[in-house]
C-alpha positions as CSV (number, residue, x, y, z in Angstrom):
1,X,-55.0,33.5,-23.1
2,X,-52.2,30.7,-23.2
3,X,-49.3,33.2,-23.8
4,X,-49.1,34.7,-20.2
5,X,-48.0,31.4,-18.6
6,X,-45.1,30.4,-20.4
7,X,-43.8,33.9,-19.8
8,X,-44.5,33.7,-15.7
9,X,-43.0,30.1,-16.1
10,X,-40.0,31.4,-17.4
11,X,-37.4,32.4,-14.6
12,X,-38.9,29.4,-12.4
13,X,-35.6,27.5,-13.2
14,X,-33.7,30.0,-12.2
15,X,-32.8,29.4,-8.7
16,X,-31.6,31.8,-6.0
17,X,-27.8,32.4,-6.8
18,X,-27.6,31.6,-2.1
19,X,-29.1,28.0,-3.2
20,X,-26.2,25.8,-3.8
21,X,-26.7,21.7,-5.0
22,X,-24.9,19.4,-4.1
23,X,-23.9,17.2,-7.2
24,X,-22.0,13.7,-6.7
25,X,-18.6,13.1,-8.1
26,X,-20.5,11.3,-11.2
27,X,-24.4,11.2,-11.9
28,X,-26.4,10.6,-15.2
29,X,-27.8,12.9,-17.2
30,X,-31.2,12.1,-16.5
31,X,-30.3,12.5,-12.5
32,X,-28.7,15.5,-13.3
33,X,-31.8,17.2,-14.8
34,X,-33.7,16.4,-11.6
35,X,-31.4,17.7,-9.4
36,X,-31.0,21.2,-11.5
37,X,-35.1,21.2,-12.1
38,X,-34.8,20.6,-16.0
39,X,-35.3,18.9,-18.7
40,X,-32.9,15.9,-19.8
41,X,-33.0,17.7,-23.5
42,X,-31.7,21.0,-22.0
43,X,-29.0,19.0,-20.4
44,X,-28.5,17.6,-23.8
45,X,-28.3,20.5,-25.6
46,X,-26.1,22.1,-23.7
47,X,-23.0,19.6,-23.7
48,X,-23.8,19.2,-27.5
49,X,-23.0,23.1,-27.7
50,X,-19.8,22.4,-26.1
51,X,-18.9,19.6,-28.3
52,X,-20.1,16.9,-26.0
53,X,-22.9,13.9,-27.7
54,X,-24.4,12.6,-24.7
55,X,-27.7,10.2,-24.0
56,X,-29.9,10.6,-21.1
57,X,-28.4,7.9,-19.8
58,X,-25.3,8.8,-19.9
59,X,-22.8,9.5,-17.1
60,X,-20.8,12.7,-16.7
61,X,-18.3,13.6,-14.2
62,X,-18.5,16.5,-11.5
63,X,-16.9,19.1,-13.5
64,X,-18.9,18.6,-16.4
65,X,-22.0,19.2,-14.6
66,X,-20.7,22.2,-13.2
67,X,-20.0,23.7,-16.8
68,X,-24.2,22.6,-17.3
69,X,-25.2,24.4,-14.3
70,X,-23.1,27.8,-14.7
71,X,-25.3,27.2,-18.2
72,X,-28.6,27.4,-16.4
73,X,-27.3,30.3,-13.8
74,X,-27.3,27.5,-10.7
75,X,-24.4,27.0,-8.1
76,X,-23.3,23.1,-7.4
77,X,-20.7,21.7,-4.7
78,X,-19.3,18.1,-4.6
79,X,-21.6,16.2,-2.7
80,X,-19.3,14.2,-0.2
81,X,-19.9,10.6,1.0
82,X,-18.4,9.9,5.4
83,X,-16.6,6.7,5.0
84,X,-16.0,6.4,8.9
85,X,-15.7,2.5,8.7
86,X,-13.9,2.4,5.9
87,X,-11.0,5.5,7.0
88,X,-7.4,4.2,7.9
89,X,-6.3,5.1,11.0
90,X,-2.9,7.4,9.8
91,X,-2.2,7.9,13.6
92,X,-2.0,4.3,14.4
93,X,-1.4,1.2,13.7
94,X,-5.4,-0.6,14.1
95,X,-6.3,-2.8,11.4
96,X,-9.8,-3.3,9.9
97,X,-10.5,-6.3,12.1
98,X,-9.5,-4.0,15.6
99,X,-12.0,-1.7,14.2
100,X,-14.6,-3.5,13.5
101,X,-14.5,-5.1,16.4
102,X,-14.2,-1.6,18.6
103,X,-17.7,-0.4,17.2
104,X,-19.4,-3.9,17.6
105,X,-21.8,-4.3,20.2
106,X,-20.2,-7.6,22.4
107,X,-23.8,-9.2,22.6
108,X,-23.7,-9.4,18.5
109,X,-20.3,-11.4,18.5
110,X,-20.4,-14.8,17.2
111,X,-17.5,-17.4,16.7
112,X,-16.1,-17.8,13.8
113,X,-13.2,-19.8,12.3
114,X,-9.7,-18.9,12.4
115,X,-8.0,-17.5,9.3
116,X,-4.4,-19.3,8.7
117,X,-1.2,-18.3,6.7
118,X,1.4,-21.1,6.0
119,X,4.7,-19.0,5.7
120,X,8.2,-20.5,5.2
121,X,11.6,-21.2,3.0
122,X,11.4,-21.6,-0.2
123,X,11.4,-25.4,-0.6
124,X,10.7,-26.5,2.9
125,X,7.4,-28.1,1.5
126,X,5.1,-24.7,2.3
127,X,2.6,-25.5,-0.8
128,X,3.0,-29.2,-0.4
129,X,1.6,-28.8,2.9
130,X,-1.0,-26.9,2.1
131,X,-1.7,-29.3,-0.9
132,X,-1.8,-32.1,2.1
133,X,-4.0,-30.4,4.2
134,X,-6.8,-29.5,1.4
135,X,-6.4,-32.6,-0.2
136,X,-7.4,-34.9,3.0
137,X,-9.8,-32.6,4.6
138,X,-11.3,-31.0,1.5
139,X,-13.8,-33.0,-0.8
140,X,-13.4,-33.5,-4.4
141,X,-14.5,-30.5,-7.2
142,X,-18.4,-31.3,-8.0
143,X,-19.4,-31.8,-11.1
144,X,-20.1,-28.8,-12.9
145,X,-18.5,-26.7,-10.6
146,X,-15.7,-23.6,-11.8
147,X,-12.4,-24.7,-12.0
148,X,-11.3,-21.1,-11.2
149,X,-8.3,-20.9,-8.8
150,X,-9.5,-19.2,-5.1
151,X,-6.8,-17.5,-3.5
152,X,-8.5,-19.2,-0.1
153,X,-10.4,-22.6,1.0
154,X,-11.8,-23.9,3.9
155,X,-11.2,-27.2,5.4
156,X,-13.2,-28.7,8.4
157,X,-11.9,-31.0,11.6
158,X,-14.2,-32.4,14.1
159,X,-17.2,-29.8,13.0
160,X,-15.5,-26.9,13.2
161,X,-14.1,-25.0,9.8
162,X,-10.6,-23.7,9.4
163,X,-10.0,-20.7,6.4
164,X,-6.4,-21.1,4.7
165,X,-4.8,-18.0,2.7
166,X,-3.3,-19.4,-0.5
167,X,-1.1,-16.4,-1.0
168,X,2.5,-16.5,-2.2
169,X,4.4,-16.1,0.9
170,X,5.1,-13.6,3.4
171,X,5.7,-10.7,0.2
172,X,1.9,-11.0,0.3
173,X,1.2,-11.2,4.1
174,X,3.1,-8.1,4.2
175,X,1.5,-6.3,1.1
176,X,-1.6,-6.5,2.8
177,X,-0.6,-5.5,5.8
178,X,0.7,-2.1,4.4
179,X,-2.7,-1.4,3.4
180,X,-3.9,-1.8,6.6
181,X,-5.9,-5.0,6.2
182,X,-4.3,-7.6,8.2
183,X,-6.4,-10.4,7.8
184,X,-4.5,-13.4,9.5
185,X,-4.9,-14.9,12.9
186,X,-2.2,-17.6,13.3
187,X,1.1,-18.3,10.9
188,X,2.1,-21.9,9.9
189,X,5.5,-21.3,9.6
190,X,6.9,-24.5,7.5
191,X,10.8,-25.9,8.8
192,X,12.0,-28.3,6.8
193,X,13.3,-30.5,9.9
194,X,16.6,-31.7,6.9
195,X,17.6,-28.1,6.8
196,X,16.5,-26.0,9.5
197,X,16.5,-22.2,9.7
198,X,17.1,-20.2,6.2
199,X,17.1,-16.9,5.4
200,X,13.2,-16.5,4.6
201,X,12.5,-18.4,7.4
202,X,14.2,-15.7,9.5
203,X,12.0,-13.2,7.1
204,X,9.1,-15.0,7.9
205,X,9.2,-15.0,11.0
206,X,10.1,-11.3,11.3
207,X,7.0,-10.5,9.2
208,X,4.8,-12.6,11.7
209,X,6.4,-10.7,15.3
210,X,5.6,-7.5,13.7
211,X,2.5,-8.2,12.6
212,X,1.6,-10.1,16.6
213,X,0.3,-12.8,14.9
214,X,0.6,-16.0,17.2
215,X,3.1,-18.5,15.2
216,X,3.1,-22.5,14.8
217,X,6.2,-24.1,13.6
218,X,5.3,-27.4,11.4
219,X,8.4,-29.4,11.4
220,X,8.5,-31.1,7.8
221,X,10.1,-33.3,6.3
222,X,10.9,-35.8,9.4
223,X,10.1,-38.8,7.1
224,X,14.1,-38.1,6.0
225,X,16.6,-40.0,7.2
226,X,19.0,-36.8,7.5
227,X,16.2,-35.1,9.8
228,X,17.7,-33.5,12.8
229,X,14.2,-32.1,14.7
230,X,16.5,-31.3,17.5
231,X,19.0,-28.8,15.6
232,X,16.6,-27.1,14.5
233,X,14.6,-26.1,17.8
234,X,17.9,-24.7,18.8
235,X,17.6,-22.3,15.7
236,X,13.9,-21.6,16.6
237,X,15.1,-20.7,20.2
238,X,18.0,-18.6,19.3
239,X,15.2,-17.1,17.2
240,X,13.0,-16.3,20.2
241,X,10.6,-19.0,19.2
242,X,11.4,-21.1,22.7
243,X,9.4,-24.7,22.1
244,X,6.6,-26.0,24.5
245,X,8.8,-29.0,25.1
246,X,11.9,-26.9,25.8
247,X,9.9,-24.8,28.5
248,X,8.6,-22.0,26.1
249,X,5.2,-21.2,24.8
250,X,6.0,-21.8,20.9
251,X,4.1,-25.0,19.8
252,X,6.2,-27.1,17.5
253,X,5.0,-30.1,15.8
254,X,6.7,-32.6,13.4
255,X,4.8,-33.0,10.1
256,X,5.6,-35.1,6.9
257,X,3.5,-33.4,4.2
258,X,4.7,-35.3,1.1
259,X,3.4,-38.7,3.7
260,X,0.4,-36.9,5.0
261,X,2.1,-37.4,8.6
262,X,0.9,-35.8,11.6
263,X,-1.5,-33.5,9.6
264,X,-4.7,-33.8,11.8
265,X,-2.2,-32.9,14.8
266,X,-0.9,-29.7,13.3
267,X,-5.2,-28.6,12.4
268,X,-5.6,-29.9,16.2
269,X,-3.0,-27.9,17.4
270,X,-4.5,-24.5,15.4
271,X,-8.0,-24.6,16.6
272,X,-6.6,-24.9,20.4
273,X,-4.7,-21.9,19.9
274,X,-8.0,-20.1,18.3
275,X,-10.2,-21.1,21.1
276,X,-7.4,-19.5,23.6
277,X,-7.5,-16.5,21.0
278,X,-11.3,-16.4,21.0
279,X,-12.1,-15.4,17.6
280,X,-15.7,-13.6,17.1
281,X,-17.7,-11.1,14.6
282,X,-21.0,-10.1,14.0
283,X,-22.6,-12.1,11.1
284,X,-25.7,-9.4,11.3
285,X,-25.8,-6.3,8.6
286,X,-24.1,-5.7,5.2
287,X,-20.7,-7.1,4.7
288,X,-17.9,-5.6,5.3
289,X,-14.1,-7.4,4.6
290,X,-10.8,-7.9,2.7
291,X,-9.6,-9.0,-1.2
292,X,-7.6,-11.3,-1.1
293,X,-6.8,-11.8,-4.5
294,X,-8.1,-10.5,-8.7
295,X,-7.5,-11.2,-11.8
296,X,-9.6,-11.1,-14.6
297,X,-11.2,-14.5,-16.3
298,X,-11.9,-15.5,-19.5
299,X,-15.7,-16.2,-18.9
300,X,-16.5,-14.5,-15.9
301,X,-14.7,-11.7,-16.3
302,X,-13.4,-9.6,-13.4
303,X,-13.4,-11.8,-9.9
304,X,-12.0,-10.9,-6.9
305,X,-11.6,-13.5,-4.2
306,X,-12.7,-11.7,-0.7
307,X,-13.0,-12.6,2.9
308,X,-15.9,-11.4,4.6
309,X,-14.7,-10.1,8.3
310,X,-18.3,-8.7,9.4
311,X,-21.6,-9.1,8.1
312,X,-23.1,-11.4,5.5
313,X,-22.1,-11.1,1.7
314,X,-25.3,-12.0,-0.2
315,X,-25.3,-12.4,-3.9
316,X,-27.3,-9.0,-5.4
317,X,-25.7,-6.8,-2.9
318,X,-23.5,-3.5,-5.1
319,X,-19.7,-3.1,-3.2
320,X,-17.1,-1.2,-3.2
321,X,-13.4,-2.9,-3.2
322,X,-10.9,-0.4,-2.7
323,X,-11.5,2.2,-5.8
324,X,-13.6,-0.3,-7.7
325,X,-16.9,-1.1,-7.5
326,X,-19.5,-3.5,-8.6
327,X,-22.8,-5.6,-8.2
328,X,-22.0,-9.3,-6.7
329,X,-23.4,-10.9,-9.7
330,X,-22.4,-14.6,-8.4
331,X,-20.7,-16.2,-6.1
332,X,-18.6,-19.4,-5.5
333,X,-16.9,-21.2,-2.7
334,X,-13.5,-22.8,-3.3
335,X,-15.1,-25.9,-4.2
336,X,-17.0,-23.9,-6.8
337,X,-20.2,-24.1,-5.7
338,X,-22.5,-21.4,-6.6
339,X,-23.6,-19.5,-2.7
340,X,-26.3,-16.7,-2.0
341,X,-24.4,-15.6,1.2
342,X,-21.1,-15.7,2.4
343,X,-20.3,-15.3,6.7
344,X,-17.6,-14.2,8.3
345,X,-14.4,-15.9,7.9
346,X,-15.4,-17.2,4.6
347,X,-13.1,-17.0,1.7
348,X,-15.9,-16.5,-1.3
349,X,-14.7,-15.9,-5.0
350,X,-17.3,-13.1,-6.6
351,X,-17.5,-11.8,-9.9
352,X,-19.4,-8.6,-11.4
353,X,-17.0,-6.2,-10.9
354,X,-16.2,-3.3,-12.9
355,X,-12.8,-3.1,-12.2
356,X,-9.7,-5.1,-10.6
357,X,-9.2,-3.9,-7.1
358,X,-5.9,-4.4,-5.2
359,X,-4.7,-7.3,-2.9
360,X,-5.4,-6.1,0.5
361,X,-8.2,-3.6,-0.4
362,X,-11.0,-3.3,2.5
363,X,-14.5,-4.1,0.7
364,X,-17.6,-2.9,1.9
365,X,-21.3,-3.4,0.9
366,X,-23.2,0.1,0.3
367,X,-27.4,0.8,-0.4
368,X,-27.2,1.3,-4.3
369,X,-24.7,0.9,-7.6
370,X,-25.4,5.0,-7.7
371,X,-23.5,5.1,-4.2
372,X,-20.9,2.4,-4.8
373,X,-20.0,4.0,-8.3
374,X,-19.8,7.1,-6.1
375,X,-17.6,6.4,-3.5
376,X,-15.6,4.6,-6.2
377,X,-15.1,7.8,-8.1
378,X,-14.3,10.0,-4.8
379,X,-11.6,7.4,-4.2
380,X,-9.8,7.4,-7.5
381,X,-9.7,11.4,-7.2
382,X,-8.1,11.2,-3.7
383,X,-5.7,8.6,-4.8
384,X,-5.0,10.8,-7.7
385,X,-4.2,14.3,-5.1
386,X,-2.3,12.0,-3.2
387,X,-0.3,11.2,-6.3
388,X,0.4,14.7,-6.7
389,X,0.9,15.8,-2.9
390,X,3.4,12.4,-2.9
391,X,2.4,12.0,1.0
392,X,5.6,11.5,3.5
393,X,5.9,8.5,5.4
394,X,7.5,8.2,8.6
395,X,11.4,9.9,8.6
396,X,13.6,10.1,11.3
397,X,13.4,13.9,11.7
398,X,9.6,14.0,11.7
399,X,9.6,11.5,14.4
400,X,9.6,13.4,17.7
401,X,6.5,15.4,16.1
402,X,4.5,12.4,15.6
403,X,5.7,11.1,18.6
404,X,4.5,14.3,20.8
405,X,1.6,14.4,19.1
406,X,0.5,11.0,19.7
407,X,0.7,9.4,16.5
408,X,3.6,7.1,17.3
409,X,4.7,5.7,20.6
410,X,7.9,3.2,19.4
411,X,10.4,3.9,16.9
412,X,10.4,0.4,14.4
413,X,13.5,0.3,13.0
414,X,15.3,-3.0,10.6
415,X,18.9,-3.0,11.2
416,X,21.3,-4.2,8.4
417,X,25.0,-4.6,8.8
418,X,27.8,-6.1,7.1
419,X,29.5,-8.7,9.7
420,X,28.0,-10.7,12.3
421,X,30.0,-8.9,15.0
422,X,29.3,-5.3,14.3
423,X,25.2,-6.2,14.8
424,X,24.8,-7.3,18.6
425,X,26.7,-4.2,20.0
426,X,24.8,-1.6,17.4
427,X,21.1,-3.5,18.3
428,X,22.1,-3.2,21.7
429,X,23.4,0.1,21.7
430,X,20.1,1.3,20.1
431,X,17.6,-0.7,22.6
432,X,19.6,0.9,25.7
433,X,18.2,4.4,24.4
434,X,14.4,3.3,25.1
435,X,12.6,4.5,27.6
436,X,9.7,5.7,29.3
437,X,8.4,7.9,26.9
438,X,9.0,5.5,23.4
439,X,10.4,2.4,22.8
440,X,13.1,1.4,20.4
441,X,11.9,-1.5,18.6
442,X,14.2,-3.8,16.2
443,X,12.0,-5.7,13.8
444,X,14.8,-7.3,12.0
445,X,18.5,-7.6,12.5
446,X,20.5,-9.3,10.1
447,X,23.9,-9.5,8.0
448,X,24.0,-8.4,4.2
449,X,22.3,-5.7,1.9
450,X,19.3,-3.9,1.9
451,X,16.6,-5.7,0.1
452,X,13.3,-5.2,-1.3
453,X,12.1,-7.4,2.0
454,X,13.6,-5.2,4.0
455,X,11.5,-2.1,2.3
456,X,7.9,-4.3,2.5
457,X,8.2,-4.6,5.9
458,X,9.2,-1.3,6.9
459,X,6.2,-0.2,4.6
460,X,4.1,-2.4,6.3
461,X,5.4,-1.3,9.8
462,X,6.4,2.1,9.4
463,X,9.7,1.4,10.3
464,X,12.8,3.2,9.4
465,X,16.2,1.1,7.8
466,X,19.5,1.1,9.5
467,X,22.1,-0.1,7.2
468,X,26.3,-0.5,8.6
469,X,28.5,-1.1,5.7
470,X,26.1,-2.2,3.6
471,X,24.8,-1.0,0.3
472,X,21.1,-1.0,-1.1
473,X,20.0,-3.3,-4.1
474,X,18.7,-1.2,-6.7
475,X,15.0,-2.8,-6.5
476,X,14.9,-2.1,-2.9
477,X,16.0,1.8,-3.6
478,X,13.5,2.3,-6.4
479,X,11.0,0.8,-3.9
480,X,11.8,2.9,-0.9
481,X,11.8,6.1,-3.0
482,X,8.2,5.4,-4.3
483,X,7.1,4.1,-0.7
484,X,9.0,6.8,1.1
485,X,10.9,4.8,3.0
486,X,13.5,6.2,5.1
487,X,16.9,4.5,4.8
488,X,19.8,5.5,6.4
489,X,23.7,4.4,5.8
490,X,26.1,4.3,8.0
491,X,29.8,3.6,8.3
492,X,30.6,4.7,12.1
493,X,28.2,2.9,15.4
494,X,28.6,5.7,16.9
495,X,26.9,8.1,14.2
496,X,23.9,6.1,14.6
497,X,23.0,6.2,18.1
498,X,23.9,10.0,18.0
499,X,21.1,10.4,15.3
500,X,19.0,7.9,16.8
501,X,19.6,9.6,20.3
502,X,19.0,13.2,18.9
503,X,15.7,12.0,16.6
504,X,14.3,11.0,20.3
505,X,14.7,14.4,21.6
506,X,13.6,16.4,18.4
507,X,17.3,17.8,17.9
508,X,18.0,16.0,14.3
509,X,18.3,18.3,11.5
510,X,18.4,16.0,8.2
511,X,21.8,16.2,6.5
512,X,21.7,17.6,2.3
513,X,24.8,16.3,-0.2
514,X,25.6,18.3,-3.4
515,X,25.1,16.1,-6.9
516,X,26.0,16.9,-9.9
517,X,23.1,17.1,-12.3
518,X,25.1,17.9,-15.8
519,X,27.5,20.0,-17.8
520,X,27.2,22.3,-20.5
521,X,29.8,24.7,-22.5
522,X,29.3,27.9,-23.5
523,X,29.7,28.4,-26.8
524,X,28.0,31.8,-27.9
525,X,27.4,34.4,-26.2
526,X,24.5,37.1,-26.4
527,X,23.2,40.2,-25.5
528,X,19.8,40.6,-25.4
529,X,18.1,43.7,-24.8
530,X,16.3,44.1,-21.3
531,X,17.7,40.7,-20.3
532,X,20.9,41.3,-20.1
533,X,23.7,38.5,-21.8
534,X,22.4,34.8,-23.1
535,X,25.0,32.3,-23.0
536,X,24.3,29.6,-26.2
537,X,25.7,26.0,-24.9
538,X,26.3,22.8,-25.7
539,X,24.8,20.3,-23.2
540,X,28.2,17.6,-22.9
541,X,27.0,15.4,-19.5
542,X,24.0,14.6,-18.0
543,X,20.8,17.2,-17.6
544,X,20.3,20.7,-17.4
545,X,17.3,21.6,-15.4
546,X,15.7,24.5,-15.5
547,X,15.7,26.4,-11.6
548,X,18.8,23.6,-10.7
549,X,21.7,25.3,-8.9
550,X,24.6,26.3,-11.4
551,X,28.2,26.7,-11.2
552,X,30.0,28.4,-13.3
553,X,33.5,27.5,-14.1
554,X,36.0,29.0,-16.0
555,X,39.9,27.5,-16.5
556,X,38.5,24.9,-14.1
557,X,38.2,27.6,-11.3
558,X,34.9,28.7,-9.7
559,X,33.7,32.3,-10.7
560,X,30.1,31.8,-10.2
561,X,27.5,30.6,-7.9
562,X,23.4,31.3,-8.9
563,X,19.9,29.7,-10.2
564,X,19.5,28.6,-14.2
565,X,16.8,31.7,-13.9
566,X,16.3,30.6,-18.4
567,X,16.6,28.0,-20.5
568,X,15.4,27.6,-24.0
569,X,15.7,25.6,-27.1
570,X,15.0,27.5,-30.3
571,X,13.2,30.4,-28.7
572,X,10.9,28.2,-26.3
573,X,11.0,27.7,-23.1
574,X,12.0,24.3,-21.6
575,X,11.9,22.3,-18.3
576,X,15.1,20.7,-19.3
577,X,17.9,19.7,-22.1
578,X,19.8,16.3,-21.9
579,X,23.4,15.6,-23.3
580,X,24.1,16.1,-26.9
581,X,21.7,19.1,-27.2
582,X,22.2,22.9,-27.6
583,X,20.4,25.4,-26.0
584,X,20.4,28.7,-24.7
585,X,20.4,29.2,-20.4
586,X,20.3,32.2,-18.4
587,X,22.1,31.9,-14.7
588,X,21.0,34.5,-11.7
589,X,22.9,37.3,-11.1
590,X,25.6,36.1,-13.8
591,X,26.9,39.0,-16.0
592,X,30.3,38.5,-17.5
593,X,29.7,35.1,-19.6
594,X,32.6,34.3,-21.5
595,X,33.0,31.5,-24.7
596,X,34.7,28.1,-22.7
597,X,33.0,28.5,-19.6
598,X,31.4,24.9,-18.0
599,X,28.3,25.2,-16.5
600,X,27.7,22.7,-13.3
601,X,24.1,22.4,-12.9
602,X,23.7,20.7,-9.3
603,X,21.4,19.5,-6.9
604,X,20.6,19.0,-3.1
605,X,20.2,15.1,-2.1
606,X,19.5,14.5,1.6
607,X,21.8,11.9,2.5
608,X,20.2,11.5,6.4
């Protein structure tokens, strides 16, 4: 009597082929079986037919599962996870903190303390300033405390709490800022009063205009006897950065760090420029913020030091940094005392994460570990498609598109040249063509090469490089190419307001050079039957790619234009063959191969 209900149980897992799953980018085996209405032992089986041992706890990615459901006869889709908070903005230019505060509701707004980066010259007594300001406003390590380094601190004047950013300069400040998580309010930029304006000063300051950050010049070093305070406004004025005392609206005050001079003046001085800022977020719901720094540690493994910029961080709580993820297993201020919670504006140093995010990454608290090791997983895939798509940043001839389309409304450009006098009439040649309709906006003109700086912050800015007479440094090229940075040399003015000019009216057609790839010499030729003749070579120069552009040349003359169309190494095909090695290559439409012919094989470089 038992036997007729296994027999009507037996198509129940079968599912209607119209009824499709949806399966997460990574799920257990044990969730797995749930969702596919089966047993964790048939899921088992199954994977251990196709070669896979598995637990029923253990995790599987998407395409795995869908080689287990095709098994049991079921359809499955990605489930997908809407990170609206969480998206950056391609079309413009808002970071996290604009967005956060665009969805809040105003009535939810609560002050918080300013966030402060000190930026300067190598040498002009950035970190001994910020050594002077923790080390009289900050209290001493307690006793069992970590002694892990925290990439941020807090100090505290009158009752009210100031966060510093303990970041290596302005390479840093603008890292971040190219991920879209600008996390500064106001730049300390350190003068050393002795020396006055260098040439990362003038980087400095750059970085801070384009990233409208409000800036405070700390004049060090006046305790020496060679200070000259008021050379050095001059510099700041010629910079733009007009001081208070000389009529302008830059606040300028002299410090001696290494004497503790003045310090309480300069903290005065940033908390009256806060309260004209009016600094506020919502300290209500999960957190929501930026890394600020990761490394791994000996005994607590990986940490990330993070600023919370909405919500409350609470020890427990699973997160998501970037394309990690991870359970906030404790939590330390920079003082290394163990919290529960963290507000915002607080610099907090957490640890339990299962991987090392970036500097710069936007964190966000999610409902479960299942979720945040979700999301995590969607993010690395994306990040890998991206990889393979290699996404275009912002080039001169794609500019009036983005432009009519709303995505950009000024052109950023940095402007390099080789001699002083050659860069006042080319910046002001390029500001005249502004107008109406898009602004031309130089967010650094200087003298000398093209330098990595000069690629970070026309990452960060989407800007495009200018360069007269100048030549690139080989770190900066290697940068720009994997940031797609558009970089442009010239050696007439003229040629660059015409392609300036013509990139504001959509006319610009980009501007291809021929480059020779490699060389190789025929040295046999064969016939082979349905594929006509087979030239055997020698490869002498360089590379021979296969598809590249060949030229054929023969007593030195050109015969032959046409496409390497086959190219082979001991019968088997190959993408290409470097100097040295012989091979066999087939050019289009080439029929009349002769023994001591050169082939060119060639390129096209855009040049502009």
């Amino acid at each position: 009597m038992a036997t007729p209900e296994p027999a009507a149980q037996a198509p129940q897992p079968q599912t209607p082929e119209s009824s499709v799953i949806e399966i997460p980018e990574v799920i257990s085996v044990r969730d797995l079986a749930q969702k596919l209405d089966t047993t964790p032992i048939e899921i088992i089986k199954i994977l251990m037919s196709y070669g896979t041992m598995a637990t029923i706890n253990e995790i599987i990615d998407f395409d795995t599962a869908t080689i287990v459901a095709e098994e049991l006869g079921k359809e499955i889709e990605r489930e997908t996870i809407v990170e609206e908070e969480l998206e950056e903005s391609e079309t413009g230019p808002k970071t996290l903190r604009e967005r956060l505060l665009e969805m809040e509701d105003p009535s939810k707004l609560k002050p918080r303390p300013p966030v402060i980066t000190v930026l300067g010259h190598v040498d002009h007594g950035k970190t001994t300033l910020l050594d002077a300001i923790r080390n009289t406003r900050v209290a001493e390590r307690e006793a069992g405390g970590i002694t892990q380094h925290i990439a941020a601190y807090q100090i505290e004047l009158d009752g009210r709490k100031i966060t510093f950013l303990d970041t290596p300069g302005h390479a840093a400040f603008t890292a971040m800022r190219a991920r879209g998580a600008q996390v500064t309010d106001i730049v300390i930029l350190v003068v050393a009063a002795d020396d006055g304006v260098m040439p990362q000063t003038e980087e400095a300051i750059d970085h801070a205009r384009a990233a409208h950050v409000p800036i405070i010049v700390a004049l060090n070093k006046m305790d020496k006897p060679n200070a000259n305070p008021e050379r050095v406004m001059q510099q700041l004025a010629d910079r733009g950065l007009q001081p208070e005392e000389w009529g302008g609206d830059t606040i300028v005050v002299p410090i001696s760090a290494k004497q503790r001079i003045n310090i309480d003046a300069l903290l005065e001085n940033v908390l009256l420029v806060a309260d004209v800022m009016d600094l506020k977020a919502n300290p209500e719901g999960p957190a929501i913020g930026t890394v600020i720094e990761a490394l791994q540690d000996r005994r607590l493994g990986n940490t990330a030091t993070v600023l919370v910029q909405k919500g409350t961080l609470k020890k427990g709580d699973p997160i998501v940094l970037g394309q990690e993820w991870g359970r906030v297993r404790a939590m330390f201020d920079d003082r290394g005392r163990q919290l529960n919670e963290a507000k915002p504006s607080m610099p907090v140093l957490i640890t339990g994460l299962q991987g090392l995010p970036q500097a710069g990454d936007i964190f966000q608290v999610v409902e479960s570990d299942r979720l945040a090791r979700q999301i995590s997983a969607e993010r690395k895939e994306k990040d890998r498609a991206k990889e393979q798509e290699q996404t275009k940043a912002l080039t001169l001839e794609d500019f009036y598109a983005q432009m009519q389309s709303g995505a950009v409304k000024d052109l950023n450009l940095i402007v390099k040249v080789d001699v002083q006098g050659s860069l006042e009439p080319i910046v002001k040649s390029l500001e005249d063509l502004s107008s109406d309709e898009v602004g031309i906006r130089i967010l650094r003109k200087a003298v000398g090469n093209i330098t990595e700086s000069d690629v970070m912050l026309a990452t960060a800015s989407r800007a495009l490089i200018i360069g007269f007479n100048v030549k690139v440094d080989p770190v900066a090229k290697r940068q720009a190419e994997q940031q797609g940075v558009d970089i442009r040399l010239y050696n007439v003015i003229y040629h660059i307001v015409e392609d300036i000019s013509k990139a504001l009216q959509g006319m610009l057609e980009p501007v291809y050079e021929e480059r020779e790839l490699g060389r190789a010499e025929v040295r046999a030729v064969f016939r082979i039957r349905g594929r006509g003749k087979v030239m055997g070579c020698l490869v002498t120069d360089g590379v021979i790619r296969r598809n590249a552009d060949a030229i054929i040349l023969r007593n030195g003359q050109e015969i032959h234009r046409g496409v390497i169309s086959s190219l082979k190494r001991y019968q088997e095909d190959v993408p290409e063959v470097r100097s040295g090695y012989e091979c066999g290559i087939a050019v289009e439409n080439f029929t009349d191969p002769k023994e001591g012919d050169i082939i060119v094989a060639t390129e096209q470089v855009r040049v502009r």
